[in-house]
C-alpha positions, 0 to 999 in steps of 0.5 A: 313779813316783807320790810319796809323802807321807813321813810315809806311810813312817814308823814309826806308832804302832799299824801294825806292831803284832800287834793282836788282831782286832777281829772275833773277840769277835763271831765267837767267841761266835756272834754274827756278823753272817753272810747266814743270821743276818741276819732276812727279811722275813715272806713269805720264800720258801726255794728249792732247785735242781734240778740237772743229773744229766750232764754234757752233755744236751739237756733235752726237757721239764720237768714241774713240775705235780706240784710244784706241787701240793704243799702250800706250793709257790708257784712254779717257775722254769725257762728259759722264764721265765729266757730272757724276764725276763733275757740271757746274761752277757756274756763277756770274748772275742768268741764267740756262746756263750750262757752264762744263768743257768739251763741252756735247752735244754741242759745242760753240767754235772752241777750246772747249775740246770734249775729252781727251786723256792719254797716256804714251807720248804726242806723243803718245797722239797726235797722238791717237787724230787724231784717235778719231772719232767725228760726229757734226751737223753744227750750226749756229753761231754768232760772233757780239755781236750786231747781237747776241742781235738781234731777230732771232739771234742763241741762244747758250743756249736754257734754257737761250732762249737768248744771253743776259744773264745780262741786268742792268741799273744804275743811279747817280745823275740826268742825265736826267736833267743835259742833257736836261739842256746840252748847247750841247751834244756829243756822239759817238759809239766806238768799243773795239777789242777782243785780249789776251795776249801771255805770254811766259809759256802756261798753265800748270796743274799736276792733281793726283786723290788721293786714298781714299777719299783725292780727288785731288791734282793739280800743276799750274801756277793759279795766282788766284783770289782764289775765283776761288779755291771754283768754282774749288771745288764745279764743281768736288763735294768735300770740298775745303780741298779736292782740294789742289792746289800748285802753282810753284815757277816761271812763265813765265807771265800771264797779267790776262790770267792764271786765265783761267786755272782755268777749265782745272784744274777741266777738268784735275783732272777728266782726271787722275780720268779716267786714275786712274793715274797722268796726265800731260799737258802742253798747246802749243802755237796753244792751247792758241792762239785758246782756252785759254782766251781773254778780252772782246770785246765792243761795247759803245755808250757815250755821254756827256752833255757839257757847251760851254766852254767844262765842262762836267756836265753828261755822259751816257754810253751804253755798250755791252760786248761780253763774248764769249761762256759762263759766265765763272767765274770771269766774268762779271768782265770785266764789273764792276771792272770799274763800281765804277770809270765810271767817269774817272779822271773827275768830273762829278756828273751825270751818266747814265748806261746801261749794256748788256752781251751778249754771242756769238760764241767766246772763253770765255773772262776773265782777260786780264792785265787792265780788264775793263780799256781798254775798258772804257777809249777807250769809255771815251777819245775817247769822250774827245778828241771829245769834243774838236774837236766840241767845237773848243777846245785845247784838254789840256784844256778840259781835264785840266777843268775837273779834279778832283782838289787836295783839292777833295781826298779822292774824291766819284765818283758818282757811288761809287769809293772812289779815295784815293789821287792825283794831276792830275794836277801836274802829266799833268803839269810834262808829259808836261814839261819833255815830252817836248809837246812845241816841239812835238807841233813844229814838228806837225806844220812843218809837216802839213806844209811839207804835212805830215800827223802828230798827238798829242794825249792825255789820263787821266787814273785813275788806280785802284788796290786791287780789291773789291771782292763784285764788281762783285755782282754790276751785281745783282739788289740789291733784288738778293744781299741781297738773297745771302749775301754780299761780300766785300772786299780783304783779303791778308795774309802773314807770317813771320818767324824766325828760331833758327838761326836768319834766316828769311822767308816770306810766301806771297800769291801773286803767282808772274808771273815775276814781280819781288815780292819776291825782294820788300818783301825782302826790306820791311822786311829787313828794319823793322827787321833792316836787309840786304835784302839778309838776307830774304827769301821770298817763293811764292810756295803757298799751300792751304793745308798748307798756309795762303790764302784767296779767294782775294788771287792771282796775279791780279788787282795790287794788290801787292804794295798796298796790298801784300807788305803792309801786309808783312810790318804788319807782319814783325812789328809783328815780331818785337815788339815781338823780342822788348819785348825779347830784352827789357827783356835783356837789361832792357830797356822799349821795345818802345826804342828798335832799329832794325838796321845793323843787331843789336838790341839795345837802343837807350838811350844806343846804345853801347850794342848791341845784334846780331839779331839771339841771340834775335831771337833764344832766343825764340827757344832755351830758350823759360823759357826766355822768358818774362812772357806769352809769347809764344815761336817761332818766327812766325806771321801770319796776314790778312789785308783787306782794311776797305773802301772796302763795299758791292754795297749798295741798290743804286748800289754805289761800291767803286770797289777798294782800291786804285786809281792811275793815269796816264797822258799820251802824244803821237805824231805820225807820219803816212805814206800816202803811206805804213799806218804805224803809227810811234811813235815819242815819247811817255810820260807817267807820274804816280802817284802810290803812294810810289814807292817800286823799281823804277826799278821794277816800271818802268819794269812795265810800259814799259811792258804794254806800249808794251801791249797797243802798240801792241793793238792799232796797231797790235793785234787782235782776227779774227773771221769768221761769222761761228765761225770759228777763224783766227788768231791762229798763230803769223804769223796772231795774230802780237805782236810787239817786241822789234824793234817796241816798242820806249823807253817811257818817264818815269815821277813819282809822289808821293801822297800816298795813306792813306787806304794801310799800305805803301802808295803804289798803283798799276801801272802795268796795267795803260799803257794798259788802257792808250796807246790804246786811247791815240795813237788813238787820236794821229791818229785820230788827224793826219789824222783828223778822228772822227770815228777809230777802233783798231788795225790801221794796215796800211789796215785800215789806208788806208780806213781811208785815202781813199785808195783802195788796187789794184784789184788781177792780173792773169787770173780769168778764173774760177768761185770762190768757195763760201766758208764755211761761215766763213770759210778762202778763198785762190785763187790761179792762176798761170802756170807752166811747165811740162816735158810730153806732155799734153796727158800724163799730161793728162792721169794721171790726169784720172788714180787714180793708177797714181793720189795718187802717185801725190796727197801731202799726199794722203793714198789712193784714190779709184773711186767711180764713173765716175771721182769721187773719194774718198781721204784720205789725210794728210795736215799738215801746220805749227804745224797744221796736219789734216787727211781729208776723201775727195771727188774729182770730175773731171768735164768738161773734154776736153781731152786733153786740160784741165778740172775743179775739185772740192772737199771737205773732213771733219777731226777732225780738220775742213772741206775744200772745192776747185774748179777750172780749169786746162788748157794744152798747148804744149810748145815745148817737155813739157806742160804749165800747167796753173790752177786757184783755189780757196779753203776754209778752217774752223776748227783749219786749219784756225786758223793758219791764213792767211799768213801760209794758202797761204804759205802751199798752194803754197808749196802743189801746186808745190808738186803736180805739181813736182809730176805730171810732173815726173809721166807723164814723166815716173818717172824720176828725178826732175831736179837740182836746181840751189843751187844743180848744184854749189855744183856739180861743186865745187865737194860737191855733186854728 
């Protein structure tokens, strides 16, 4: 155990104090410092990527001439250039897959770069895309992650020769013996989804090839690790001097998913070497949906030996992470950041592990806020909860019984964590009380009682922060380790400065995405100088040509509080012993009485001489012969703390994966409705321990911001993918985050137990809600409805299969066949009638002249016969932000002149592919005709990513398009009749 310095634990003047932020006068009047504000140099070019439309697909050609040759195009990059200005990244397991930064040869997500494209405006850039040719040979594809460790299943690596790129089994204990000595056991299989986080700023990079031999110089919102900076720099093949990349003062959020920038920052620096000249992107809201970055989705078995009064004694863990298409660094880091604390907040001794990657046709996962915490306590409570169903247990006393006790900490789970302080029992008793669960329990009883469907739920979470950066060689066997050298550990630095005037600033290396950093660093100085936060400037702008950083540093793992801040707090006493000595100096006093407070330096045997803080500071400037003897002159300390209980995994896999340990306990009380499936939140308590708390403002800000992640995934969100790789959910419309209205106000409850291993006794709590919410509002649902078996997101659908309701079958006429969709691809059917001011004989003429039909057909360019009622298009779809330009083929079938007839078709973009059939039927109907049709039609690609409720949208718009269009030209081209809006403007006389 590390000691520290008392004064550390002591109150303080402004820590603790709700201070208003710091950041928000810039950021609430829109003048935050953020990537896409900050100028460039004249010259910038703007790119756009082109993008994979399926999932797996070899890539035999691509022709960008025709791009080329448009006006303000100066460049294109494609693999060729990417394969010889860079390598692969280097991946975290020992497996010859070749993961670049732009797909070569082959794609494996829908999403991947294929090419670049630069030009003088991202207008200009976009549109050249569409110009680029790009022939692929179709694959197929595997999204589940089970069916991808099956024999047969398609292999996206063939050096690898296999989907499962890391395979590791892990014993603590003895598991074996405590389950077969088990007076019970209880196992269930859960499934963890895949979904992201949707932060308001995207992605943005400002890469420049530098003259010479500089090599490249980069802005973005990378929030780190910085471990991530030598990847960057090895991939493009220079020293890590060489690769100088600046972070922004502001940035609009991250939750984990800016790490993922990480290779467009390598994919972008090779654009401008292409270009000869600075290129800029800044990713849209289609991209980052599509192709940015997602947690993992798994699949666990668990099981646990029990005694009859509910103790559990041993668990065994099999685990399978989808990763999707590659082992992109940090990963497997979703896996084994948890891997130290797979025991929970309990106290078993056994454990028994098997861990499986495995890849599949997905985007790649990486840090999504609470990486690993999610997925394992989902597996974890989900069985507790369990336990006391089968046992006939209060679920409160099953939990309660397997706590670890006060008298434990600093308590070594079996597989490594060291868990630094707590009082979980103190924390559950507070939730209980102050979240008034006495009541809740009344309600549910009324409830049940009244017939409505009513649950309690509950989650113990064990919160860990300052990530161990060695955790992620747990995934090598201990021979591989010792081969390549131990990691350990998590370095932070910060540096602060105080000029001639007495002014100070502070250099962190944090990279903060909205939290709120540079007000807490304020606070921290401020009270160990004896000053007024307004007092000190913090800069979070880091620079790894000029700062102090490390490859922990970063914005990730919470590790603020606990490390960041508590390293300002080391330098700032730095700063001010040496600001001792000189005023010791002056006043004639022994430096260990001097005093740092309102602004002043004095004795505190003699506190009427004061002495101006800036006269002491600048003294080391303007007088440095002042100065006591051997000292140097200037005012400026630089430190790096690592956290000493942060060792490599030794030869038995034990990990201590993190610094510090918090903890949340969590109750929720839902109610759901039979008829419509929605879950309601009737309240929500969530009580943590997090050691000192810095700025309960700011703390709480962070609480409620993952308890809206967390809500949003276990009820809302969630990557949709089809069995060809195709992605589903690329919009909002199809990828739900909840808002404000429906997010409830939780209950806040706070302890304090702090930690000993960080200099302030601070933990980190920004993302213990998103590991603790999904589960717990799981159990409430799977208690209301009396379920063993829920899968996330409960959308009222899967609600309703879990209550046993069968959505209606569709209504309308069903004459025609359905088309088989491209596999995976996103199915609409349409049916409907309508009618049209022409006969059917002239309805019907239309419908076999192609002069007439490309002036009916949304969209269409040009449509030439190929043959007998055969047709060849090309058409523009645009729907929502998504415009694709497709070569179609439209064939006429069945004709019964002129009563109706069947079409089919399909056409291929750079975008996807999409494919129809259906019929069309024509009846008089007094002067006109009653068109009735019945289609169906499939679409894959970026098409489909904009989702369900888009597609359906766009399509019945195209289709009264073409109807409108198809009765004025079998009418002679006469005007479309007035809408019922227009006819009362003419009537009041607004409109002629």
């Amino acid at each position: 155990m590390s000691e520290l310095p008392v004064e550390a634990l002591a109150p303080a003047g402004h820590v603790g104090k709700a201070l208003p932020r710091f950041e928000d006068a810039a950021l609430l009047t829109g003048r935050g410092g953020y990537a896409d504000d900050i100028g460039v140099k004249p010259g910038t070019l703007h790119a756009a990527i082109l993008r994979s439309p399926h999932g797996h697909a070899d890539i035999l050609s691509i022709d960008s001439s025709a791009a080329l040759a448009l006006p303000g195009v100066r460049a294109v990059l494609t693999g060729a250039d990417v394969a010889a200005w860079s390598t692969p990244f280097a991946v975290g397991v020992k497996q010859p897959m070749e993961h670049w930064s732009i797909a070569i040869e082959r794609a494996r997500y829908v999403g991947e770069p294929v090419a670049v494209v630069m030009a003088e405006s991202r207008y200009i850039a976009e549109d050249a895309l569409e110009l680029i040719k790009v022939e692929y040979r179709q694959l197929p594809a595997v999204v589940d992650p089970e069916a991808a460790l099956e024999q047969g299943a398609p292999v996206l690596h063939a050096a690898v020769g296999a989907n499962l790129v890391n395979d590791r089994h892990f014993s603590y204990g003895e598991p074996e013996a405590a389950f077969a000595a088990a007076a019970r056991t209880v196992k269930i299989k859960v499934h963890y989804p895949r979904n992201s986080c949707t932060p308001i700023e995207c992605f943005a990079v400002v890469a420049e090839y530098l003259a010479g031999d500089e090599g490249y110089d980069v802005m973005s919102n990378f929030q780190g690790p910085f471990a991530l900076h030598p990847v960057m720099a090895r991939s493009l093949k220079v020293a890590g001097t060489k690769l100088r990349l600046r972070a922004p003062r502001d940035s609009g959020g991250s939750f984990g998913t800016k790490q993922a920038v990480s290779t467009y920052i390598v994919l972008l620096c090779l654009a401008s070497r292409k270009a000869d000249a600075p290129v800029k992107w800044i990713e849209d809201r289609l991209e980052h949906l599509q192709a940015s970055v997602s947690s993992t989705n798994r699949v666990t078995t668990i099981e646990a030996a029990v005694t009859s009064e509910g103790l559990v004694t041993a668990l065994r863990y099999h685990q399978i992470d989808d990763c999707g298409a590659y082992l992109r660094a940090p990963e497997p880091a979703t896996f084994y950041r948890m891997h130290g604390m797979l025991t929970g907040a309990y106290k078993v001794r056994h454990l028994e592990v098997h861990n499986q990657v495995v890849l599949t046709n997905k985007t790649p996962s990486g840090l999504v806020r609470g990486f690993g915490g999610p997925q394992v306590y989902f597996a974890l409570e989900r069985l507790m909860q369990r336990i006391s169903v089968e046992l006939d247990l209060d679920p409160l006393d099953v939990i309660s019984r397997n706590m670890i006790t006060p008298d434990a900490f600093p308590y070594r789970a079996p597989a490594g964590s060291l868990y630094d302080s707590g009082d979980y029992q103190l924390s559950m008793a507070m939730a209980v009380e102050r979240g008034g669960l006495a009541e809740l329990k009344a309600r549910r009883d009324q409830a049940r009682a009244e017939g409505r469907l009513y649950g309690i739920g509950y989650a113990a979470v064990v919160e860990p922060s300052i990530s161990n950066m060695g955790y992620i060689t747990t995934a090598l066997t201990p021979a591989e380790r010792a081969k390549a050298g131990p990691k350990n550990g998590a370095n932070t630095s910060a540096t602060v400065a105080v000029d001639p005037l007495g002014s100070v600033s502070v250099m962190i290396d944090s990279v903060p995405q909205g939290q709120g950093h540079r007000t807490v660093v304020a606070q921290v100085v401020a009270d160990v100088l004896g000053l007024e936060p307004s007092d000190v400037l913090v800069n979070a702008e880091l620079d790894t040509q000029k700062d102090g950083w490390s490859i922990a540093a970063g914005n990730y793992s919470s590790r603020f509080a606990g490390a960041v801040a508590g390293t300002v707090h080391l330098t700032a006493v730095k700063v001010r012993d040496k600001l001792a000595l000189i005023a010791a100096a002056i006043l004639g006093v022994p430096a260990a009485d001097i005093v740092f407070e309102g602004r002043k330096v004095f004795s505190r045997v003699a506190p009427d001489i004061k002495l101006p803080f800036h006269r002491v500071a600048g003294g080391a400037h303007w007088s440095p012969a002042s100065l006591p003897e051997g000292m140097a002159s200037g005012v400026r300390e630089t430190v790096f703390w690592t956290p000493m209980q942060l060792q490599a995994p030794d030869e038995n896999d034990v990990i201590n994966s993190s610094a510090a340990y918090g903890f949340v306990f969590d109750i929720c009380a839902v109610e759901v409705d039979k008829i419509t499936g929605q879950v309601r939140i009737d309240r929500y308590v969530t009580s943590h321990d997090a050691g000192r708390i810095l700025n309960p403002a700011l703390a709480d800000g962070q609480i409620r911001g993952a308890f809206a992640q967390g809500l949003g995934a276990a009820l809302m969100e969630e990557f949709d993918y089809g069995s060809d790789g195709s992605f589903k959910s690329g919009t909002f419309a199809d990828y739900l985050v909840p808002t404000t209205c429906e997010v409830p106000e939780p209950v806040i409850v706070h302890i304090e137990t702090l930690s000993p291993f960080t200099p302030l006794g601070a933990k980190g709590l920004g993302e213990g809600n998103n590991m603790s919410t999904p589960v717990c509002i799981a159990n409430a649902v799977a208690d209301a409805l009396g379920v063993a078996d829920l899968r996330l997101p409960l959308t009222p659908s899967k609600i309703h299969a879990l209550l046993g309701v069968e959505d209606p079958a569709p209504s309308g006429p069903r004459s025609a066949p359905p088309v088989k969709a491209p596999q995976g691809g996103h199915a609409l059917s349409m049916s409907g009638s309508v009618e049209l001011p022409a006969t059917p004989e002239q309805v019907y003429a239309v419908l076999l002249d192609p002069e007439a039909l490309v002036k009916v057909i949304p969209g269409c360019h040009a449509l030439d016969k190929v043959g007998e009622n055969h047709y060849r298009a090309d058409v523009t779809i645009g729907i929502g932000l998504v415009k694709a330009r497709y070569a179609a083929e439209i064939r006429l079938s069945d004709l019964d002149p002129p009563h109706g007839l069947a079409l089919g078709g399909k056409g291929v973009s750079s975008l996807g592919s999409a494919e129809g059939a259906g019929r069309i039927r024509l009846e008089s109907a007094g002067s006109g005709t009653l068109l009735t049709y019945d289609y169906s039609a499939a679409v894959s690609g970026k098409v489909a990513a904009v989702g369900g409720r888009m597609l359906e949208g766009a399509a019945k718009i195209v289709l009264r398009q073409l109807f409108e269009q198809l009765g004025r030209q079998a009418g002679g081209g006469a005007p479309p009749a007035r809408s019922l809006w227009q006819r009362i403007l003419h009537a009041l006389g607004v409109s002629k």
